[in-house]
matplotlib code that plots the C-alpha trace (Angstrom):
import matplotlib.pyplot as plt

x = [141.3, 141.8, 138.8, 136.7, 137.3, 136.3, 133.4, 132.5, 133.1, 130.9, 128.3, 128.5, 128.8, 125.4, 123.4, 124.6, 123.6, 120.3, 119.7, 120.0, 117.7, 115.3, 115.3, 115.0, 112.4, 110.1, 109.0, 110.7, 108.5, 106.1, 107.9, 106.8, 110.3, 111.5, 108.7, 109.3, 113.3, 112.3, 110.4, 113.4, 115.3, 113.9, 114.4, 110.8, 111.5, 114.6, 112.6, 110.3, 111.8, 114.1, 112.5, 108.8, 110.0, 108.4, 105.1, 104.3, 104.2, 106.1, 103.3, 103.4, 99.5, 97.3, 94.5, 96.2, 96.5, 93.4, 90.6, 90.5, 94.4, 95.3, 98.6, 101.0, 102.2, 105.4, 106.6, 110.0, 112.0, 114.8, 117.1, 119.2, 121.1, 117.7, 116.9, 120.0, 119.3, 115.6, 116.9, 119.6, 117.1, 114.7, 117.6, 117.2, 118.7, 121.0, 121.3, 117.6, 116.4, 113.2, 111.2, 109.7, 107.1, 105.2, 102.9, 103.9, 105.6, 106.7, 110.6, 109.9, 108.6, 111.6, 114.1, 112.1, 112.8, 116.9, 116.3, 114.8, 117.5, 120.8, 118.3, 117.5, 120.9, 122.8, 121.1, 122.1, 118.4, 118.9, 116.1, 115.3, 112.3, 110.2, 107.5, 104.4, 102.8, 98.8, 96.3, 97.7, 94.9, 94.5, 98.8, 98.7, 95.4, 94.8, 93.6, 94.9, 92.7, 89.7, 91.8, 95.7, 97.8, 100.2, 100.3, 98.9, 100.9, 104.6, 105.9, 107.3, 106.6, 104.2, 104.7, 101.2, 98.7, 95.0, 92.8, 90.2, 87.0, 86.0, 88.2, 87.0, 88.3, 92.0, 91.0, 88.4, 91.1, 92.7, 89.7, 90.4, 90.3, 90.0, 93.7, 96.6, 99.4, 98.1, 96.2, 94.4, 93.7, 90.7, 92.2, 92.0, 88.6, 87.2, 89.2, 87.8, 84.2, 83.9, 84.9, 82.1, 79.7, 78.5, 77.1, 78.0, 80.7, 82.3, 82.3, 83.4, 86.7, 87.8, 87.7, 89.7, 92.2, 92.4, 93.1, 95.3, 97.5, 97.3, 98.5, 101.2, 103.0, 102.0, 102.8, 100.7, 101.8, 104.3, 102.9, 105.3, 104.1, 100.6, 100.5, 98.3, 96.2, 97.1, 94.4, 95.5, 93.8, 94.3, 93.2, 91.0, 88.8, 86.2, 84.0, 81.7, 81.5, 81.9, 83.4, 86.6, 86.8, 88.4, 89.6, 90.0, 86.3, 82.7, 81.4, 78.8, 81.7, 79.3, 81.1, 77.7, 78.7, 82.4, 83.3, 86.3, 87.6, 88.0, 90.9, 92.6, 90.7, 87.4, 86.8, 86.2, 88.2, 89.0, 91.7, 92.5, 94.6, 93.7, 92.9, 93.8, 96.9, 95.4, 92.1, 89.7, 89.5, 86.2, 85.1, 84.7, 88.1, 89.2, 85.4, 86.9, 90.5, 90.2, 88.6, 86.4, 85.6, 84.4, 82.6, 81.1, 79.4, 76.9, 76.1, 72.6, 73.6, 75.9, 78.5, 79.7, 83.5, 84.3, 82.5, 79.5, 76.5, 74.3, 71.2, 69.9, 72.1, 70.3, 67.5, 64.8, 64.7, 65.8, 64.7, 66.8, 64.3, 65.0, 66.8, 69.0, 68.4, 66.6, 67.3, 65.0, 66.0, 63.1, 65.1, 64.4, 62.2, 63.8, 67.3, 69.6, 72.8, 75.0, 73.5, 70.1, 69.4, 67.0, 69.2, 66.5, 66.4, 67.5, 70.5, 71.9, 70.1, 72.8, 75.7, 75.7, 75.2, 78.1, 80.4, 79.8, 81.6, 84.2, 87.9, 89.1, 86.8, 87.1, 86.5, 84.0, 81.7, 82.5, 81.9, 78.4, 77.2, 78.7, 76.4, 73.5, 70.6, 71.5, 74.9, 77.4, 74.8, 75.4, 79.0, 79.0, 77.2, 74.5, 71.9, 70.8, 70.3, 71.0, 67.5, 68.0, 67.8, 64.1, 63.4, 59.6, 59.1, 61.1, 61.9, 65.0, 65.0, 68.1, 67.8, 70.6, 71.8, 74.1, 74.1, 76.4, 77.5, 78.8, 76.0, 75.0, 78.5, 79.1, 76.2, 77.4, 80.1, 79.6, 78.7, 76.1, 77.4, 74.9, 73.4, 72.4, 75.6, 77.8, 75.0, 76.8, 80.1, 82.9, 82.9, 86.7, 87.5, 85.5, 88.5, 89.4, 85.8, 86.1, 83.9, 86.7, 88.0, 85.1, 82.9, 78.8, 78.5, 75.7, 77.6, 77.2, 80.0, 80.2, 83.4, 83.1, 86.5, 89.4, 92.7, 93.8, 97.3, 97.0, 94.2, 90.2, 87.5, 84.3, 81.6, 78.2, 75.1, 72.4, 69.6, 71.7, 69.2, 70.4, 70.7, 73.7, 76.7, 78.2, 81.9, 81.5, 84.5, 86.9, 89.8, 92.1, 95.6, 96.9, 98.8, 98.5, 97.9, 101.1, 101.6, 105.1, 103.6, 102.1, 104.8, 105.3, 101.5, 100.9, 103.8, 101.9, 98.7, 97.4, 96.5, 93.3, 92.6, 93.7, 95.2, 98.4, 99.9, 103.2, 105.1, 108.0, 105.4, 103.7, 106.2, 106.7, 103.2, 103.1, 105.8, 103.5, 101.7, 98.5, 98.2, 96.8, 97.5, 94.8, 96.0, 93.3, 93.7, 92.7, 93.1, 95.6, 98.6, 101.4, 102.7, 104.8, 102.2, 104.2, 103.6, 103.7, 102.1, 104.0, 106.0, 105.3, 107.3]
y = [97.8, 99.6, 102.0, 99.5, 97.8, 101.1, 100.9, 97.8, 98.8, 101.8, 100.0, 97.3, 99.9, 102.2, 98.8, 97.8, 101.4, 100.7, 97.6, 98.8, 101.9, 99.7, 97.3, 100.1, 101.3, 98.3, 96.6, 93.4, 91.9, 91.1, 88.8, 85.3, 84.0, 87.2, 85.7, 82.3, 83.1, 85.2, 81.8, 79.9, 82.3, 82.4, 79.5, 79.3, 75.8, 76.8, 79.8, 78.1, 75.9, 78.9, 82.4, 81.1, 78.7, 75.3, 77.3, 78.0, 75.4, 76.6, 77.5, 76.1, 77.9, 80.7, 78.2, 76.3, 72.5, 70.9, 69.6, 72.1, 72.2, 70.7, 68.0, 67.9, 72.1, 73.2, 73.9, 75.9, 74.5, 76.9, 76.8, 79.8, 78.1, 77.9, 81.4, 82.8, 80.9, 82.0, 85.5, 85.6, 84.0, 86.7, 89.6, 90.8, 94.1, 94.4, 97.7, 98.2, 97.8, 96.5, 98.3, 96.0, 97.3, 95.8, 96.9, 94.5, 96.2, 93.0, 91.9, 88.6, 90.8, 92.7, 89.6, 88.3, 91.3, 91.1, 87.3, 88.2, 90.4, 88.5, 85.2, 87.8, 89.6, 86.3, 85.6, 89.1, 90.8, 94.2, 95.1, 97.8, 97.5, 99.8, 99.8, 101.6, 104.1, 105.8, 104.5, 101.2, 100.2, 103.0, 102.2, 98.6, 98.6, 101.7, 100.8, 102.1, 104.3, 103.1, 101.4, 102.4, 99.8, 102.0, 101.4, 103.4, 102.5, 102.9, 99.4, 96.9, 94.0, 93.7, 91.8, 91.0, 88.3, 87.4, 85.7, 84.3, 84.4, 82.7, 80.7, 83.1, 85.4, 84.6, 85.0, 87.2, 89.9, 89.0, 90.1, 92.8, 95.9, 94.9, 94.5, 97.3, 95.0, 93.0, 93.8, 90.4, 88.6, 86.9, 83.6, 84.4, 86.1, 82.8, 80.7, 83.0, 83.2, 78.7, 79.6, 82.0, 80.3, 77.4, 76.5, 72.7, 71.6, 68.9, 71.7, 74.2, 72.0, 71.1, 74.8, 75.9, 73.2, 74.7, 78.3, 76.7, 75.1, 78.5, 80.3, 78.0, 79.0, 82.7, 83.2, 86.6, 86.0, 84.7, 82.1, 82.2, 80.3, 79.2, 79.8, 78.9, 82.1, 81.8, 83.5, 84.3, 85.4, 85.8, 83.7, 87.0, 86.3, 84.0, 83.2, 81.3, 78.8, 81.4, 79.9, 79.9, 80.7, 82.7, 86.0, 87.6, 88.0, 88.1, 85.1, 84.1, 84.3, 85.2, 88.1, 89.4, 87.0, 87.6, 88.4, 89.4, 89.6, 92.6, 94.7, 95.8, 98.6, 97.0, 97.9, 94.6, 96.4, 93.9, 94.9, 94.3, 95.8, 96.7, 100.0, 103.4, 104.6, 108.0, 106.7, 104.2, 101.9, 101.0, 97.7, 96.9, 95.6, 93.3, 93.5, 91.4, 92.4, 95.5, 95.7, 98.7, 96.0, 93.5, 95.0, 98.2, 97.4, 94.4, 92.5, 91.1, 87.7, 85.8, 83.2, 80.2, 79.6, 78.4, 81.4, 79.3, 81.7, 80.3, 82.9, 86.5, 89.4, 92.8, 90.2, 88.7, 86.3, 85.7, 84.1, 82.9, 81.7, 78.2, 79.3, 80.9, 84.4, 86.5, 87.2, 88.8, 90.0, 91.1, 93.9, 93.3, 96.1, 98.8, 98.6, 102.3, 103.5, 104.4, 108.4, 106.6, 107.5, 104.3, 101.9, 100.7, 98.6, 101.9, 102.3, 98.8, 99.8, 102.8, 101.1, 98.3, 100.9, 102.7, 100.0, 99.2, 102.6, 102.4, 101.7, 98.5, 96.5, 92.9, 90.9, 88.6, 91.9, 93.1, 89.8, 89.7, 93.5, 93.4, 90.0, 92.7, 93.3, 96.9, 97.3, 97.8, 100.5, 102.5, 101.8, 103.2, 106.1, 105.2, 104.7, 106.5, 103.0, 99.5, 98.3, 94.7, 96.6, 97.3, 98.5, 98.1, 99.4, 97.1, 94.1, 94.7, 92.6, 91.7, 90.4, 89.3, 89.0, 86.1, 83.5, 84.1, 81.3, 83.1, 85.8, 85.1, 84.8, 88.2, 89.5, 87.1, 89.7, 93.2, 95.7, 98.9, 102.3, 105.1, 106.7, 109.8, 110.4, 109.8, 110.1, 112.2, 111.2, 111.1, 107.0, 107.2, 108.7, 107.3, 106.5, 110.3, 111.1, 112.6, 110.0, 107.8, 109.7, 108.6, 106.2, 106.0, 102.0, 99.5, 96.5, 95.6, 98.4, 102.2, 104.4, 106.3, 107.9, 108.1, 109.3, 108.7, 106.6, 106.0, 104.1, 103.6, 103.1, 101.4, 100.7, 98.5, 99.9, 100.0, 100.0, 97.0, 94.5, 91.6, 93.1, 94.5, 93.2, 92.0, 93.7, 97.3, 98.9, 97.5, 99.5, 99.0, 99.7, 100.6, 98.4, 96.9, 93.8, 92.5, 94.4, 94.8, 95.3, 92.2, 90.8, 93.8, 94.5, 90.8, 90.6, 93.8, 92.6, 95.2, 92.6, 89.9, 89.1, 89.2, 86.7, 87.3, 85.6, 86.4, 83.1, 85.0, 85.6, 82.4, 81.0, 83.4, 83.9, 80.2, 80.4, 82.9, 81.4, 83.9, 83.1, 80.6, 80.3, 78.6, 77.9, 77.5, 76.8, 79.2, 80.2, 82.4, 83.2, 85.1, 85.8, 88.3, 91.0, 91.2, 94.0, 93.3, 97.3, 99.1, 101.6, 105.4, 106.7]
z = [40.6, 44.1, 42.9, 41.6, 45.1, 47.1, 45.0, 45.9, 49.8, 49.6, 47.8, 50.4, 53.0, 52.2, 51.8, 55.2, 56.5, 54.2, 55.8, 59.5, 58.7, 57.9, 60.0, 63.2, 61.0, 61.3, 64.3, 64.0, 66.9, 63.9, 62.5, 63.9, 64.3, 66.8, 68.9, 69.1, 69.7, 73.0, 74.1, 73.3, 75.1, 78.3, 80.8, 82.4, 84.2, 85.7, 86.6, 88.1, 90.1, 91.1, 91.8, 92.0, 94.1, 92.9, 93.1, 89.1, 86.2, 82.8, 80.3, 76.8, 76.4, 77.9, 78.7, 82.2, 82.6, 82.5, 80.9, 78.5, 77.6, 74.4, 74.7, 71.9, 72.0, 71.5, 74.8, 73.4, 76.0, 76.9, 73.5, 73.4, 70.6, 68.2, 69.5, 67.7, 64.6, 64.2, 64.9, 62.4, 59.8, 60.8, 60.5, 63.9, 64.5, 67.0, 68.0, 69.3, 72.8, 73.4, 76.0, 78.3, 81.1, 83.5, 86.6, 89.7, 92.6, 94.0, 94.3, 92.4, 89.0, 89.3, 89.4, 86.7, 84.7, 85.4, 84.4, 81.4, 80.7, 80.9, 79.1, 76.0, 76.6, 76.0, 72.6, 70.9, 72.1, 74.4, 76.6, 79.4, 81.7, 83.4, 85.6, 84.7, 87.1, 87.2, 84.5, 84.0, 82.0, 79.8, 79.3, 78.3, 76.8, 74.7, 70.5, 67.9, 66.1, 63.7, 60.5, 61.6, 61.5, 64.2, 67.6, 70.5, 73.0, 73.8, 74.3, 72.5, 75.4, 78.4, 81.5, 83.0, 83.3, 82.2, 85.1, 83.0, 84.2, 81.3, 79.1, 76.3, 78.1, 77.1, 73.4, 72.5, 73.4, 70.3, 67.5, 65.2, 66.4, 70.1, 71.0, 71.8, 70.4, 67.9, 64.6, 64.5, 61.1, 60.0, 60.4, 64.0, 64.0, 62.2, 65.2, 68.1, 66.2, 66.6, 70.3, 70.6, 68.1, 70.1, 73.8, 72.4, 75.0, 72.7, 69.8, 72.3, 73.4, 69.9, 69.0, 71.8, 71.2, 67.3, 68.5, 71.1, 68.2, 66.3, 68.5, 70.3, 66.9, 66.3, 70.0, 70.2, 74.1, 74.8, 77.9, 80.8, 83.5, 86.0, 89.4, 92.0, 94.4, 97.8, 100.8, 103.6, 106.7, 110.4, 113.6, 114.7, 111.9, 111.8, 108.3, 110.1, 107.6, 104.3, 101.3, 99.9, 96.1, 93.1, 94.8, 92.2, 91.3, 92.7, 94.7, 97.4, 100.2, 103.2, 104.0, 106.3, 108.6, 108.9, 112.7, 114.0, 117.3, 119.3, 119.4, 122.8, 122.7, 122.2, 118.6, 115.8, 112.6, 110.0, 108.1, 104.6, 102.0, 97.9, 98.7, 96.0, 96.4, 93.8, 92.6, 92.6, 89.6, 88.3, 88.4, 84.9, 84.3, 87.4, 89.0, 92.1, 92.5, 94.8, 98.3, 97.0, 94.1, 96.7, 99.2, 97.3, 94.7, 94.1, 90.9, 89.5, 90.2, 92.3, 91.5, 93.8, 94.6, 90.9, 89.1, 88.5, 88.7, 90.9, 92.2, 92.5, 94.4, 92.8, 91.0, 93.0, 89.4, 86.5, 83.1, 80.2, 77.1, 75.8, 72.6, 75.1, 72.7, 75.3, 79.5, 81.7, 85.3, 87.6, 90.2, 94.3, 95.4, 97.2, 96.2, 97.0, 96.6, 99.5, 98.8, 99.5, 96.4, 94.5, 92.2, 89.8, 86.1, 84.8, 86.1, 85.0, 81.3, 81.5, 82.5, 80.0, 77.4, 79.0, 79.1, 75.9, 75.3, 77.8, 76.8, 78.1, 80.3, 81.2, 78.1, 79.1, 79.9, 76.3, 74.6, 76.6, 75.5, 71.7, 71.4, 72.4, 69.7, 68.6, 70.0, 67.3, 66.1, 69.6, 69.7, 66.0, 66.8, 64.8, 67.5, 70.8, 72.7, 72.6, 70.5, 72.4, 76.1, 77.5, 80.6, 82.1, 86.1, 87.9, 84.9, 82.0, 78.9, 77.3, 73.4, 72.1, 68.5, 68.6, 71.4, 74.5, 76.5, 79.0, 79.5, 83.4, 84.4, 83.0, 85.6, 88.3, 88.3, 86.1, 88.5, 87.5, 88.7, 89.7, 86.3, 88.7, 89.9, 85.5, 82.8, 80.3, 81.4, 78.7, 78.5, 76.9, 80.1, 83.0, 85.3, 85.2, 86.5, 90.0, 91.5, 91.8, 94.7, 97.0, 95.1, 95.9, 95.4, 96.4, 98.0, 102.0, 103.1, 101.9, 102.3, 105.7, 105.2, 102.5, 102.8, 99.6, 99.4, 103.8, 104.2, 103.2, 106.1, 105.6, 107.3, 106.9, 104.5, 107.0, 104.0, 102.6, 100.9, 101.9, 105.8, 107.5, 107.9, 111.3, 111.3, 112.1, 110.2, 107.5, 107.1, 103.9, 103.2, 99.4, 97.2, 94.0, 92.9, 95.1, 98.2, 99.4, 102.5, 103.2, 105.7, 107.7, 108.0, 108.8, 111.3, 113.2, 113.3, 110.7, 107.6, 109.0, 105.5, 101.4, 98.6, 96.6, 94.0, 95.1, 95.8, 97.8, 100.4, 101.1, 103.2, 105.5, 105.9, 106.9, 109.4, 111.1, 114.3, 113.9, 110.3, 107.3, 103.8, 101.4, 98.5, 95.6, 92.1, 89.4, 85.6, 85.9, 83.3, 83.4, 79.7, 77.8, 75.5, 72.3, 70.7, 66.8, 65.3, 62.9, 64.8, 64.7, 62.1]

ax = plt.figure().add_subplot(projection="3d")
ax.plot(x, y, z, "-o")
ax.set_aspect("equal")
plt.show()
């Protein structure tokens, strides 16, 4: 009997060991239930109303409140006793630790993060959380290779956000192939394909309301919260009646007529902050997040303060034929780069076929070029060029396989790069090109000086098309995409103008006498990136 029972221990002992091998040998994030017990988990109202200071809205989507939100999701209001069901169902293992990154400098992300941590902690889920450092992009956003079902990159959740610059944007991300933490299925290629499919606005709403429901339950991200974009800018700086818009992209803002007042010494420097601390990112990613973004480079067409493309920046015209299948943009005569050198139809040719290449850019500009005549053929390397691009003296023809709703927006705010300066570039790794120490752009200012990770000086493009701009010298500060330097700079009379999205530094903006805060609503989600790969073995 007593070695019958020892049997039966040891048996029940090396399944138990069986059972936790196993389980650290999967990624358990894939499981549908793990996911939905983190959103139970986590208190985002208290949140909130807490550490984002009555400034954010708890999330139950990626797509913001609204006229295109859908009313009836799940909103997994905080449940810590459903999260340890779902998790015990799922047979969650606890011995991991889930390696959470993110790539906010700010105090708020990192409170968030110890939140996090005693919210999952408390439900039987260990994490650790780091913040990531140089190519962020290539970190968070790297695929898996062609047909591997492993994942490419190192983390099992990312902190971040999407700032849709179109609502397609907060999707398309998700297709097969096209995502670094999620495989995709064709469920949600068929959902994202009706999203794509039509320019029918009625059709358009009821297929983002589907996806919407799909994915309130698959919880892909895990939707956090919305927050507003707060501008700020100093009583030395005038607009003179520019526009106030979307910050974190391209729009007709009338920056040529900015003037600032005149320091004690005489000199009219604006200062600003966004600038590299070791490189330059391209703009085919965030094209409006960084000063260098902004003010460098210039786009085919314009936008107004809500993204809406509205008229020609590099174009003199454009044409879009009535089927909505073909777009035509006629280049202004005499265009340059800052080297003086001529920007012409061929360079945008070259960098649309580029991008198409390139690792990683927004998805808006992706969803644009793949609908290309001829594209998947370059990508595949079955082609030399794009078939659907033309270029004839100063004209380039786009034809387009399948329709794009959002094609002029895409050139409201893609910016071409100088073909003379990267033709034959490696396009899987243009950010490690050494012309992202000093950039040659096309935009109303050019880099006069860099001292990388001190400060960036600009100054106007005298052979600027649209004429030259009135402040003499811009001078920009690093930080990221929250600058923990915002107060101090502000205090000293060193920041005239930026936006943040950092609640904790609103109000003390406010209280300052030489300073206004404009807030502005935009699509912008914060959300946890789950990723649901098979590990690495």
């Amino acid at each position: 009997m007593n070695k019958y029972i020892a049997g039966v221990a040891l048996a029940s002992a090396i399944q138990m060991v069986s059972t936790a091998a196993y389980a650290a040998s999967v990624n358990q994030l894939s499981d549908v239930r793990v996911r939905q017990a983190i959103a139970y988990a986590i208190d985002m109202d208290t949140i909130a109303e807490t550490l984002l200071e009555g400034k954010a809205i708890a999330a139950d989507s990626m797509i913001p409140n609204g006229a295109w939100k859908t009313e009836g999701l799940n909103k997994y209001t905080y449940n810590p006793q459903k999260a340890r069901e779902l998790l015990k169902a799922a047979g969650w293992n606890t011995s991991q630790t889930l390696d959470v990154v993110y790539y906010y400098g700010d105090q708020l992300t990192a409170d968030l993060m110890v939140a996090m941590q005693a919210y999952l902690q408390d439900v039987g889920i260990k994490m650790s959380y780091r913040k990531l450092e140089g190519d962020v992009s290539a970190q968070l956003g790297k695929l898996p290779k062609a047909g591997s079902q492993t994942s490419a990159v190192k983390w099992d959740i990312a902190y971040g956000a999407r700032a849709a610059l179109a609502l397609q944007e907060y999707y398309n991300g998700y297709q097969s192939g096209k995502s670094s933490y999620t495989a995709g299925t064709k469920e949600l290629d068929k959902l994202i394909g009706r999203i794509n499919g039509t320019v029918d606005v009625s059709a358009q709403k009821q297929a983002f309301a589907d996806f919407q429901k799909y994915e309130n339950q698959q919880l892909t991200d895990i939707p956090l919260y919305y927050q507003q974009l707060f501008i700020y800018q100093s009583d030395r700086l005038n607009r003179n009646g520019g526009a106030y818009g979307n910050e974190q992209f391209n729009y007709d803002w009338g920056i040529l007529d900015w003037t600032v007042e005149p320091d004690k010494d005489g000199k009219q420097v604006l200062y600003t902050n966004t600038a590299p601390s070791q490189f330059f990112e391209h703009p085919w990613l965030n094209p409006g997040l960084n000063v260098q973004s902004k003010v460098g480079f210039d786009h085919l067409l314009t936008a107004d303060g809500s993204l809406v493309p509205t008229k020609g920046q590099l174009a003199a015209s454009y044409q879009v034929s009535s089927d909505g299948m073909s777009l035509t943009f006629t280049m202004k005569d005499g265009l340059k780069w800052h080297d003086d050198q001529p920007l012409t139809a061929a360079d945008v040719l070259w960098s649309i076929e580029t991008a198409s290449k390139v690792p990683g850019i927004n998805a808006v500009f992706s969803s644009t070029f793949d609908a290309i005549e001829g594209a998947k053929a370059f990508v595949d390397g079955d082609a030399d060029h794009i078939s659907g691009l033309s270029v004839e003296g100063n004209k380039l023809s786009i034809k387009f396989a399948k329709l794009d709703p959002n094609m002029l927006l895409t050139f409201s705010q893609f910016a071409p790069l100088p073909k003379h300066l990267l033709e034959g570039i490696n396009t899987l790794e243009l950010q490690q090109n050494s012309y992202w120490q000093k950039p040659i752009g096309s935009g109303p200012y050019k880099i006069a000086e860099v001292q990388m990770n001190d400060y960036v000086r600009f100054t106007p493009f005298a052979d600027y098309h649209a004429g030259v701009a009135k402040i003499p010298e811009i001078v920009a500060f690093p930080s990221g995409q929250n600058d923990a330097n915002v107060l101090k700079n502000a205090a000293a009379g060193r920041l005239d103008f930026g936006f943040t999205k950092s609640v904790g530094d609103v109000n003390a903006l406010e209280a300052m006498q030489h300073m206004k805060v404009i807030a502005a609503d935009i699509p912008y989600t914060r959300s946890l990136r789950v990723n649901n790969y098979a590990k690495k073995p």
